[in-house]
Residue frames relative to the residue before (quaternion, step in Angstrom):
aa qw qx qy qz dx dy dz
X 1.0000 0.0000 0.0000 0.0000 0.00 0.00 0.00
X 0.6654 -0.5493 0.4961 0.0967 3.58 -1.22 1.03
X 0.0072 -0.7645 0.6391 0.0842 3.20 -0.96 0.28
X 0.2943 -0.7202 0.5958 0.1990 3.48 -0.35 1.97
X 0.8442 -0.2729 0.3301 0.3224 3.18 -2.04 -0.21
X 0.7934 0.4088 -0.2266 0.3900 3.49 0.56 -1.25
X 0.5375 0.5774 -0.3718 0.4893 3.42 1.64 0.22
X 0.7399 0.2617 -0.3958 0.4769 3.39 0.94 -0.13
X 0.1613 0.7731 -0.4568 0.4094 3.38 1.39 0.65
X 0.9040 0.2494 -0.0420 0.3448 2.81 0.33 -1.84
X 0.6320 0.3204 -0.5244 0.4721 3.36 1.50 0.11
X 0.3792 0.5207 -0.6283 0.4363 4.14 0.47 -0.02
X 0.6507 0.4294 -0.4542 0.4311 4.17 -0.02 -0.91
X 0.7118 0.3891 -0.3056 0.4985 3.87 0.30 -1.53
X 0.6777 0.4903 -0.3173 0.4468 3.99 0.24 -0.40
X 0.7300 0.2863 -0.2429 0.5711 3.87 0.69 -0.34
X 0.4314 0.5894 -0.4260 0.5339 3.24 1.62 0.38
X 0.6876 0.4535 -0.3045 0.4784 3.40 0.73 -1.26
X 0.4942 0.7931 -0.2630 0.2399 3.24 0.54 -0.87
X 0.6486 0.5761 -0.0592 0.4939 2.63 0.71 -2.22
X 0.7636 0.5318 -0.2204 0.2926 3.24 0.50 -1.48
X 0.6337 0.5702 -0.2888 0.4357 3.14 1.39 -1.47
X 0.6335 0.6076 -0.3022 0.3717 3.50 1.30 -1.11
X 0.5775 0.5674 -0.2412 0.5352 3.47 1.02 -0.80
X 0.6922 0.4587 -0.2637 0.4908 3.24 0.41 -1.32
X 0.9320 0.1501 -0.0534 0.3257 3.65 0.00 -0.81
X 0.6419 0.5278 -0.2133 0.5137 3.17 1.69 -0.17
X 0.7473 0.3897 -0.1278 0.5229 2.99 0.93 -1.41
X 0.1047 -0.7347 0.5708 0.3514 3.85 1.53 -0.81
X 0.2950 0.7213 -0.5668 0.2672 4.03 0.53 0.89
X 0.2947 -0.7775 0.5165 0.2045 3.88 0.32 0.93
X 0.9019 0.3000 -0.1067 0.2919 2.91 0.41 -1.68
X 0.4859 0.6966 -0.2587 0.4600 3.04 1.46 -0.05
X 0.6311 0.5574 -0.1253 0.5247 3.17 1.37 -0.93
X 0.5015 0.3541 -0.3959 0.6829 3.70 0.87 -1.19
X 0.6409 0.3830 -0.5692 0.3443 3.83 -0.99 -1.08
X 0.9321 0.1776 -0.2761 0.1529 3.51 0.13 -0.96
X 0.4066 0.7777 -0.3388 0.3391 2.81 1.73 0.12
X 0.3662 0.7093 -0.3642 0.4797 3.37 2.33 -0.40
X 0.8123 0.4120 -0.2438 0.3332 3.42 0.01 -1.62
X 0.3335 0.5146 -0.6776 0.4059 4.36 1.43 0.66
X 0.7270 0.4180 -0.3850 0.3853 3.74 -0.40 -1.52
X 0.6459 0.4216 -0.4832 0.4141 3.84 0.13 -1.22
X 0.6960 0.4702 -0.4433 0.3129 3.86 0.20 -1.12
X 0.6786 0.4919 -0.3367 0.4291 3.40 0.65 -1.18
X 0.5045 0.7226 -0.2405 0.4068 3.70 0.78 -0.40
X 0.7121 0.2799 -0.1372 0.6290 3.12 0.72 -1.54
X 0.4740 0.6434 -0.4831 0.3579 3.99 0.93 -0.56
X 0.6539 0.6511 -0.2386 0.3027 3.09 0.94 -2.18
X 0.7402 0.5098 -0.1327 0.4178 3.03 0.57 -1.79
X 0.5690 0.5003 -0.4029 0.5134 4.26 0.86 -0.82
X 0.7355 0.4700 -0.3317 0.3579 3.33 0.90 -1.41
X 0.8214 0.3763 -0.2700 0.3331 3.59 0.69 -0.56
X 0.2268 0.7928 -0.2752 0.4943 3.06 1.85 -0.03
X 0.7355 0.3000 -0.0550 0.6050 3.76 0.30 -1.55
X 0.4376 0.6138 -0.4282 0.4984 3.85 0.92 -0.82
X 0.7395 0.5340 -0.2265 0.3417 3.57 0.52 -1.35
X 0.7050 0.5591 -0.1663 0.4034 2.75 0.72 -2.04
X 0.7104 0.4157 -0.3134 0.4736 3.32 1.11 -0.74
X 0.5562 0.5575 -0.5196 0.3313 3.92 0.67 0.10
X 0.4747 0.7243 -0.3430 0.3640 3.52 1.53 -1.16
């Protein structure tokens, strides 16, 4: 199986997520800032999960 465009969408989105975080976390020494974003890896992949199986469907129809 391929990987269309909107799949590397979604890991570039979950990866500059992480990022972010690591910055906060260790650069910035911003705890809380960091947990908040360290939230939005799982939610992205989630919502990835869900487009991806979503269209999975659409295509059995």
């Amino acid at each position: 199986m391929m990987f269309r465009k909107s799949d590397y969408f979604i890991l570039l989105a979950v990866m500059i997520s992480f990022f972010i975080t690591a910055y906060l976390w260790f650069v910035m020494q911003d705890r809380e800032q960091a947990i908040f974003t360290a939230i939005w890896v799982p939610s992205i992949f989630c919502f990835g999960i869900y487009f991806k199986l979503a269209a999975l469907l659409q295509g059995k129809k």
